[in-house]
C-alpha positions as CSV (number, residue, x, y, z in Angstrom):
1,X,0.0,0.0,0.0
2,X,1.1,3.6,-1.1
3,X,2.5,5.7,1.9
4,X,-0.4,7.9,2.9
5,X,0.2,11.2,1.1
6,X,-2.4,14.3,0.7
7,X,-2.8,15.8,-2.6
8,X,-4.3,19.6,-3.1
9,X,-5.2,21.0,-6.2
10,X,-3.9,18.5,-8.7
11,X,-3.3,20.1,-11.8
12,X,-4.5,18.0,-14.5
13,X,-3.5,18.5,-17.7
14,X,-5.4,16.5,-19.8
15,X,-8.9,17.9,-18.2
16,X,-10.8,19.4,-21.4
17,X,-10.0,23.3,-19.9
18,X,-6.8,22.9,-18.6
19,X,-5.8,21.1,-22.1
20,X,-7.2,23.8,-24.3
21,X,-5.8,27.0,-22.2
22,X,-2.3,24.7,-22.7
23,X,-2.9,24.2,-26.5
24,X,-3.8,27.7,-27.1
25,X,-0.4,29.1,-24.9
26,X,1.6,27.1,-26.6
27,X,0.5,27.7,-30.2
28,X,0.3,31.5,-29.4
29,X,3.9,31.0,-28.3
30,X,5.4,29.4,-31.3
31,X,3.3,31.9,-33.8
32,X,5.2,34.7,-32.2
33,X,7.9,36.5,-34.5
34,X,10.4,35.4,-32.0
35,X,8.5,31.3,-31.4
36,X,9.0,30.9,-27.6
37,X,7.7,28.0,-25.5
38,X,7.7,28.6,-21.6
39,X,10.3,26.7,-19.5
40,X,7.5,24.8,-17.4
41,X,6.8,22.4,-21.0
42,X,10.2,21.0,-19.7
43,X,9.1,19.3,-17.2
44,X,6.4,16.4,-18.3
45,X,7.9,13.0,-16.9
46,X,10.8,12.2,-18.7
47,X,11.8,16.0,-18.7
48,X,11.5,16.0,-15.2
49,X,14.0,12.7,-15.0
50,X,16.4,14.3,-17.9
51,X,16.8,17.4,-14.8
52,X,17.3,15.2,-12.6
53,X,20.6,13.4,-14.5
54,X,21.4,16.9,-15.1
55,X,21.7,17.8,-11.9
56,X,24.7,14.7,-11.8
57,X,26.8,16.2,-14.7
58,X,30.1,17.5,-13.7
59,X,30.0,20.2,-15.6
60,X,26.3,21.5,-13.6
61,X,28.1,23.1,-10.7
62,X,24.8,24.5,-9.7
63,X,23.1,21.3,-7.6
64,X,26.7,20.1,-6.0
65,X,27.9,24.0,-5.1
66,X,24.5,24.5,-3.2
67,X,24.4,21.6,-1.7
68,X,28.1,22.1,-0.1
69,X,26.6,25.5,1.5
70,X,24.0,23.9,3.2
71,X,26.7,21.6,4.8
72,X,28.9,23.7,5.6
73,X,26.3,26.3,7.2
74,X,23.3,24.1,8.3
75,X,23.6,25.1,12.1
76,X,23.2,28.6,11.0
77,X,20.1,27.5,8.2
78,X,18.7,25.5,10.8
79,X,18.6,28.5,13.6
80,X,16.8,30.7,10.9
81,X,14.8,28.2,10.3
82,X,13.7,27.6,14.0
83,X,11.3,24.9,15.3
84,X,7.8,23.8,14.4
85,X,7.5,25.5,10.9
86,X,6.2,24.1,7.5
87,X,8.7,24.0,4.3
88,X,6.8,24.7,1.4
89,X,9.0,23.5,-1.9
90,X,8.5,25.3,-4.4
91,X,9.1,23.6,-7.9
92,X,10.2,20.0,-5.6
93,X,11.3,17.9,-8.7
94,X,12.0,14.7,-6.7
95,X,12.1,15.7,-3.2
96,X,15.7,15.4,-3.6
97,X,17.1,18.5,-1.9
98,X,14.5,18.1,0.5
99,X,14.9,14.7,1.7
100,X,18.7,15.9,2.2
101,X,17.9,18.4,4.6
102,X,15.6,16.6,6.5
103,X,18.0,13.3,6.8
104,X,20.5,16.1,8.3
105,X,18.3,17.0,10.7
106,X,16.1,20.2,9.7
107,X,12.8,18.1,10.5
108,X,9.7,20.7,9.7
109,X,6.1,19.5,11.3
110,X,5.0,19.5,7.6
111,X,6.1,19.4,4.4
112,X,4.1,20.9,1.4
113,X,5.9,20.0,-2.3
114,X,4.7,21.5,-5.1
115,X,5.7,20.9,-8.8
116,X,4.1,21.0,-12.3
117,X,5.0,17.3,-13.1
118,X,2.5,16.0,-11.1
119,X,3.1,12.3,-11.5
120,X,7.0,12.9,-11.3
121,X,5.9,14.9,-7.7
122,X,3.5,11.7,-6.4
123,X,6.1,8.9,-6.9
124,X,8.8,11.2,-5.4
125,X,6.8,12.8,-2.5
126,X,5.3,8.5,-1.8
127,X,8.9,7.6,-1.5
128,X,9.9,10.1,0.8
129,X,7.3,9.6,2.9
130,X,8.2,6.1,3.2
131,X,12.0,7.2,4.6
132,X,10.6,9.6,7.0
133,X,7.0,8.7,7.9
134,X,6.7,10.8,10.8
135,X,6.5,14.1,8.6
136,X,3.0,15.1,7.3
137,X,3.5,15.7,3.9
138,X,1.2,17.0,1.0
139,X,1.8,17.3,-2.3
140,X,0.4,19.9,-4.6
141,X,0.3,20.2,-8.5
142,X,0.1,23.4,-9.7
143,X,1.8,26.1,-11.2
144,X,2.6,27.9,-8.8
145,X,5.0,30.5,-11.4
146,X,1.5,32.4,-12.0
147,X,-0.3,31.9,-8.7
148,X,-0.2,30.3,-5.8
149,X,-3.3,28.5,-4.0
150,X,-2.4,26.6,-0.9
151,X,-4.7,24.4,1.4
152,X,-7.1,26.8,2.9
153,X,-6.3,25.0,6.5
154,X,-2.5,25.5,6.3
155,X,-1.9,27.5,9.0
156,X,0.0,31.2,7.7
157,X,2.2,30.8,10.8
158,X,5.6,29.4,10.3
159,X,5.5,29.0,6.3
160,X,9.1,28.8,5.3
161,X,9.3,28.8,1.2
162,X,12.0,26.6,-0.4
163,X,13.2,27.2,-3.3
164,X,16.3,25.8,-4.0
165,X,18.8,25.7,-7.6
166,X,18.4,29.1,-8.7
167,X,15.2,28.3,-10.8
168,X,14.3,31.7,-9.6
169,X,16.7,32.7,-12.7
170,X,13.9,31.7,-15.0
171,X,12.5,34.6,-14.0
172,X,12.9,38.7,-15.6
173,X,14.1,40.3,-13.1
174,X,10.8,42.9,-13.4
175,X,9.0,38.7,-13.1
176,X,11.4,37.9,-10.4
177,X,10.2,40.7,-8.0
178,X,7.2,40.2,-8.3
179,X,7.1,36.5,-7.7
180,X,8.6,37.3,-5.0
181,X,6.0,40.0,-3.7
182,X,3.3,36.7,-4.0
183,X,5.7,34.7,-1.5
184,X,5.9,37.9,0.9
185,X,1.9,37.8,0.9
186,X,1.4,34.6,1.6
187,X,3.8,34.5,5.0
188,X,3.1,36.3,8.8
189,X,6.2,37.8,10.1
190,X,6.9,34.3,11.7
191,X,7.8,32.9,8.1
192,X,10.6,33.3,5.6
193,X,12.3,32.3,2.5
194,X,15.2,30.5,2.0
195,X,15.9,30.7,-2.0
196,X,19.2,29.5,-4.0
197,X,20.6,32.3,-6.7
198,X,22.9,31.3,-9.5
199,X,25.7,33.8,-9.4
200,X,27.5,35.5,-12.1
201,X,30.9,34.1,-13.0
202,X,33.0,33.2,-15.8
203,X,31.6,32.8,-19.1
204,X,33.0,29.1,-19.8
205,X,31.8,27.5,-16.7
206,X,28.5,29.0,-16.9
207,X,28.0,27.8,-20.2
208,X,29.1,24.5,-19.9
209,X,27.0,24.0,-17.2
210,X,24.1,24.2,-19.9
211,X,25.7,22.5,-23.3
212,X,27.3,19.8,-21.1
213,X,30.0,17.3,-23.4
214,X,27.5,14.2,-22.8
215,X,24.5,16.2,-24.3
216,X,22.1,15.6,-21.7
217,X,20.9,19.2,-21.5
218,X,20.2,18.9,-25.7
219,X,18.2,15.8,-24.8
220,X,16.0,17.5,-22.0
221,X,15.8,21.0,-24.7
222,X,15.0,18.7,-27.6
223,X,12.6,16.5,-25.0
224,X,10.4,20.2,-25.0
225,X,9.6,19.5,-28.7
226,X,8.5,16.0,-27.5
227,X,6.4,17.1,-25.4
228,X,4.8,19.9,-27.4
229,X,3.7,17.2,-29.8
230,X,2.1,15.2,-27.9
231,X,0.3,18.9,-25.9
232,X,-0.9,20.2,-29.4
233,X,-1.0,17.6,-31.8
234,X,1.8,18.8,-33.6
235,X,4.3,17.3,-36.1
236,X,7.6,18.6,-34.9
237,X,10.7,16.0,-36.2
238,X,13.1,16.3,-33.4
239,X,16.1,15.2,-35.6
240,X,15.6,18.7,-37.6
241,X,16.6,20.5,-34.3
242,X,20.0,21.2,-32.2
243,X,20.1,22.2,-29.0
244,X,21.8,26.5,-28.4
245,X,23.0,27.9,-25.3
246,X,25.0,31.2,-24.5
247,X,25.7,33.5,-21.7
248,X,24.4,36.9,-23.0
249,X,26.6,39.2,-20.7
250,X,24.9,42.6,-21.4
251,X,21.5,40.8,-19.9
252,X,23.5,38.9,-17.3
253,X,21.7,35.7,-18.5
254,X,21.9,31.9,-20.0
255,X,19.7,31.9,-23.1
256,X,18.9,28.6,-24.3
257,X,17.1,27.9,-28.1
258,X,16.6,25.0,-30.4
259,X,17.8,25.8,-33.8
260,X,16.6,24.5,-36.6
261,X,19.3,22.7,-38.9
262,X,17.8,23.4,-41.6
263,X,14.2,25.0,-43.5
264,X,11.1,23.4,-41.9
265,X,7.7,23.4,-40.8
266,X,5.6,22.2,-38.4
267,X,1.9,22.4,-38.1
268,X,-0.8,21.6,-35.7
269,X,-4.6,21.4,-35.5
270,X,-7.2,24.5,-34.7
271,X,-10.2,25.9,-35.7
272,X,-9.6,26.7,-38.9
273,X,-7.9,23.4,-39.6
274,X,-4.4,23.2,-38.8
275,X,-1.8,26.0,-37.7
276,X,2.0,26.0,-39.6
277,X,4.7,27.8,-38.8
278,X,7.7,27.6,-41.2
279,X,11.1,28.4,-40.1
280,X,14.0,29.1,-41.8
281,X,17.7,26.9,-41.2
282,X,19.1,28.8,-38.2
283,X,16.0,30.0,-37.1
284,X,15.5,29.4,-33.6
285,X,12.5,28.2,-30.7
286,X,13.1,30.1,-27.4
287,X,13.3,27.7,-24.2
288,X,15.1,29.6,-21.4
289,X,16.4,32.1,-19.6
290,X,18.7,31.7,-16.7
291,X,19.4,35.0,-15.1
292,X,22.7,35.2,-13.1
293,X,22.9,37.8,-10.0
294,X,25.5,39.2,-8.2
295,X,24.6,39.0,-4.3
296,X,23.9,42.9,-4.1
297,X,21.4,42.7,-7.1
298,X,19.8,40.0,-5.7
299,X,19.7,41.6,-2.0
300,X,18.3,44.7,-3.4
301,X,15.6,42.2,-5.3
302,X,14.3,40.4,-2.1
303,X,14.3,44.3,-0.1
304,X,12.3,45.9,-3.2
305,X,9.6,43.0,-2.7
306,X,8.9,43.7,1.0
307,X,11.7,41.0,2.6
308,X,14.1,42.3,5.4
309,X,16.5,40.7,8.0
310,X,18.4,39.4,4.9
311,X,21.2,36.7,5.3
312,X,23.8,35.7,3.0
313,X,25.7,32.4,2.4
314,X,27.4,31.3,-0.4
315,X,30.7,29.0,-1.5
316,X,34.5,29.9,-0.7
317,X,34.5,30.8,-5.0
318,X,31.6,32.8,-4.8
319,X,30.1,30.9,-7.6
320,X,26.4,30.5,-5.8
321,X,24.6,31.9,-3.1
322,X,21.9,30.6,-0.8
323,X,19.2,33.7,1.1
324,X,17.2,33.8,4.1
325,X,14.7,36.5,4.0
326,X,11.6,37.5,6.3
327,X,9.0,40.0,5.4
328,X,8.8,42.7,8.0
329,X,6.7,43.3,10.9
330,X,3.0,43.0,8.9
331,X,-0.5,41.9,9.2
332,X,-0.7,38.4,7.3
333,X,-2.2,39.1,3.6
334,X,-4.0,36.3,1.3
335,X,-3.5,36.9,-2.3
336,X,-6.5,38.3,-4.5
């Protein structure tokens, strides 16, 4: 039998609504001058697994650099952190990062974990529940990148967001802030935020760290196109795209595209009968951005959106950075 797990507000994405207000982002997206598709199409089931090997690769300092932080300054994490309070994960993936801290010792009274990929989330959420049963966990499918609706008996005392691996670079700045504003909302003055921030460095590293020798980041880029098939009923050949990514250093960010490798089309059902888009060789899909911050633009992020009593932790190379921030002294506010 399944641990016992709650689940809140699964997102599912095959419902009839939820399918068609997908469909109609999506295709809106890629009939843009510039075709975009948004970075949460990553993440179906075997996008969500391809992140995780990711996360493995040598070259993706990102995962291994954060993770030394926490050791090396968990008694100070965990005194921020204080007794009795519930982690919220934003974006959870597999409970990895999570199930770390707790095996360390940083035991909340409840765990929330909430992800887009909801059947990635279950299975990962059920077996950390069956290493540390005591916990009361919930799991929660949403996107939570364009609101965020929580249990309406979770308690607003003692929320502590977690939201680890700098995915908050996904983010525009302008996005960033205000993200970060929902958060601030959503917590008392007994609650915080403990969030991960990529940090500017040297070009090389930072872009090896998304073009990595073994191609596994082309596989999860190329995956998007898998997935965007099978979303819109769209005839995409994956073998007519290669995987870009470069740091653009007047935007401080990672840019990531597939290019096509030479003229093609694809096309894809709608009212009218079916959607094409051509594009020419070179032409390129946007996927991602991955903003990088130095620790004073970030600090000055977190203050602008209503967080104060700021800490700072990062690596001896200054290469990543790990916040703790609390809102200031304010009545407790529910989103509109």
């Amino acid at each position: 039998m399944p641990p016992q797990i709650r689940l809140h507000q699964i997102l599912d994405w095959d419902s009839p609504q939820q399918n068609a207000h997908l469909r109609q982002e999506l295709a809106a997206g890629l009939l843009q001058p510039q075709a975009h598709i948004a970075p949460k199409f990553f993440y179906d089931k075997l996008g969500s697994r391809l992140f995780a090997a990711i996360t493995e690769l040598p070259e993706y300092y990102p995962t291994r650099t954060e993770a030394a932080i926490f050791a090396e300054h968990l008694p100070a994490i965990r005194q921020a952190l204080g007794e009795d309070f519930t982690l919220i994960d934003l974006g959870c993936g597999s409970c990895g990062k999570a199930g770390n801290f707790f095996h360390a010792g940083v035991l909340p009274s409840r765990y929330v974990a909430i992800d887009i990929s909801v059947d990635f989330m279950r299975d990962s959420l059920q077996q950390l529940k069956r290493e540390l049963p005591p916990i009361e966990m919930i799991g929660i499918g949403a996107d939570f990148t364009h609101e965020l609706d929580l249990p309406d008996d979770l308690a607003s005392e003692r929320r502590m967001f977690f939201y680890p691996g700098s995915s908050i670079g996904n983010f525009s700045p302008q996005d960033a802030g205000k993200f970060l504003q929902r958060l601030a909302d959503n917590m008392d003055a007994s609650g915080g935020l403990l969030i991960g921030v990529d940090l500017i460095k040297d070009h090389a590293l930072l872009e090896a760290a998304y073009d990595d020798s073994l191609g596994v980041t082309a596989a999860f880029n190329r995956n998007l196109l898998r997935h965007v098939n099978a979303r819109l009923d769209a005839d995409f050949d994956i073998g007519d795209w290669q995987h870009v990514a470069f740091y653009n250093a007047g935007e401080t960010r990672i840019e990531m595209y597939l290019e096509a490798r030479r003229a093609v089309s694809a096309s894809w059902p709608d009212a009218a009968g079916r959607s094409v888009r051509r594009f020419a060789a070179g032409e390129r899909i946007h996927t991602e951005n991955s903003y990088k911050y130095s620790p004073e633009r970030f600090t000055a992020l977190l203050a602008s959106a209503g967080f104060a009593n700021i800490q700072l932790w990062t690596d001896p190379r200054g290469w990543f950075a790990l916040f703790f921030a609390r809102p200031p002294q304010q009545e407790f506010k529910r989103p509109l």
